[in-house]
N, C-alpha and C positions, 0 to 999 in steps of 0.2 A: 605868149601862151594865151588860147581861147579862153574864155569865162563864158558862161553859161548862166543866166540868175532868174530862177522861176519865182514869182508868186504863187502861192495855190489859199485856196481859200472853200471851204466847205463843212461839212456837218464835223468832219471827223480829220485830223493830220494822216497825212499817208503812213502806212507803219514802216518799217524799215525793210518788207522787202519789194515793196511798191517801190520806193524810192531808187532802194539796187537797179532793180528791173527798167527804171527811168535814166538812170545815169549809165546802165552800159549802152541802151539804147542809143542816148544823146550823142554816147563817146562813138560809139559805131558811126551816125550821121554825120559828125566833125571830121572822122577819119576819111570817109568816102568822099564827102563833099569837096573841105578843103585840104585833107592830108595832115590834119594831126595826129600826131603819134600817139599810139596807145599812153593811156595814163597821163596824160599831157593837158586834157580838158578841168577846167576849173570849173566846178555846177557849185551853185549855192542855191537851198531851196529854203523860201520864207512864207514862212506860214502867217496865213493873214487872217481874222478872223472875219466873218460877213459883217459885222458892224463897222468895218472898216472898209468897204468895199463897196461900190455902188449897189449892192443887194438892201444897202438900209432903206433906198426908198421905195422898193417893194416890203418892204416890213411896215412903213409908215404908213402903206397904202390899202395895208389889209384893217385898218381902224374904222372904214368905210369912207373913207374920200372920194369920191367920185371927181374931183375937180379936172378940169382938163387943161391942161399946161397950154401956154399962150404959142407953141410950136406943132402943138398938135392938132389942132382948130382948122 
């Protein structure tokens, strides 16, 4: 049985019918793709918040750092 595991991470959690709307979607792509059967796709969706996500170094960066990372030089 497929499994499906999103991340999502933003201002606000998807509400539940964004999420509907994502999971028939996914199930449809699995079906077509590799032929799983309706009902058959495992989604799990984890909600992640931005300070947990690489968005925190754009957060730390709005403090006025100009510093320029030794890969961007």
């Amino acid at each position: 049985m497929p499994m499906l595991e999103v991340f999502y991470s933003g201002d606000r959690p998807p509400d539940r019918t964004r999420k509907q709307a994502f999971a028939a979607e996914a199930s449809a792509i699995f079906q077509r793709v590799i032929g799983t059967p309706p009902g058959r796709l495992q989604l799990i969706i984890q909600i992640v918040s931005p300070e947990n996500t690489l968005a925190v170094i754009d957060l730390d960066r709005s403090d006025g750092d100009t510093t320029v990372e030794p890969d961007q030089q």
